[in-house]
N, C-alpha and C positions, 0 to 999 in steps of 0.2 A: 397229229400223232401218227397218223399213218407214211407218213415221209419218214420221220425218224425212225419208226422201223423196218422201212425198204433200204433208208443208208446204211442200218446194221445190217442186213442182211446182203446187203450190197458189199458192206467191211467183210463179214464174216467170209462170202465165197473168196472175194481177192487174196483175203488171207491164208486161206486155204488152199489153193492154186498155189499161190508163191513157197509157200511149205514144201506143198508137194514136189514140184518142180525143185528145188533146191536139196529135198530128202532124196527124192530119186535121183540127181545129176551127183550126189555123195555115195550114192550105193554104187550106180554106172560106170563114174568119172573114172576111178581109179581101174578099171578095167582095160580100156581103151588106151592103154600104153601096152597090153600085152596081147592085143590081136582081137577077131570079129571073132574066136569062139570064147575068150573068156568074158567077151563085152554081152554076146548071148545067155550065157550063164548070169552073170550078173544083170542081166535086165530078170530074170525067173524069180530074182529074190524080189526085185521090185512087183512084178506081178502075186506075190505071193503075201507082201505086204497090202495092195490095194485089196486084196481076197478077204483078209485078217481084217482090215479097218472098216469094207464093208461086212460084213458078219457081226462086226463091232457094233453098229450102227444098227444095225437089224434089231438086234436084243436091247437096246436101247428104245427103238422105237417099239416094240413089243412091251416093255417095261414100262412104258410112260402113254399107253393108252388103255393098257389093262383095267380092271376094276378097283387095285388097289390105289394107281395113280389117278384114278377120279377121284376117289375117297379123300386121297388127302389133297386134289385140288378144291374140293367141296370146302373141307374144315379150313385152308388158306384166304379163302374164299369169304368163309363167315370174319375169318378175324379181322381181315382189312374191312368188310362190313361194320364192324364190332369198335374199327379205329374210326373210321371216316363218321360214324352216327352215333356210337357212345353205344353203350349196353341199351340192350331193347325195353329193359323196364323204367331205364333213365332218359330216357326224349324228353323234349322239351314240349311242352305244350302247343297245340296249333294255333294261330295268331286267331282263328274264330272264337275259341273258347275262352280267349282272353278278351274279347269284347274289343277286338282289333281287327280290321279292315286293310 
């Protein structure tokens, strides 16, 4: 289980690199026919985007280790409990108390 999610996470950077790279070479590109000061300008939008999407990032991870994001991993938590073994007053009996070995 643990390989399957180092290859997502593995998919997830690559993907994200190739974005970036291709978002940034679209803001840059068009620059770079009109000289190294508008190519400078246009690299300021891309740094001001990378600023924006970390900040992004930030409040997300704030948002998702707070108290309320425990909370409701708690109750997700109970209910795949609640799938995988059925409601707790519904178990099935343990094979001792059925005179089973």
């Amino acid at each position: 289980m643990a390989g399957v999610a180092a290859s997502f996470a593995s998919v997830g950077r690559q993907t994200g690199t190739s974005l970036g790279v291709a978002i940034s070479g679209a803001i840059v590109g068009p620059a770079l026919a009109r000289g190294a000061a508008a190519f400078t300008g246009a690299e300021h939008a891309v740094w001001w985007l990378v600023l924006g999407l970390g900040a992004a990032i930030l409040v997300l991870g704030l948002l998702s280790t707070g108290r309320w994001a425990l909370g409701t991993a708690a109750r997700a938590a109970a209910l795949f409990e609640e799938v995988d073994h059925g409601p707790r007053t519904a178990r099935p009996p343990r094979a001792e108390a059925l005179g089973r070995r």
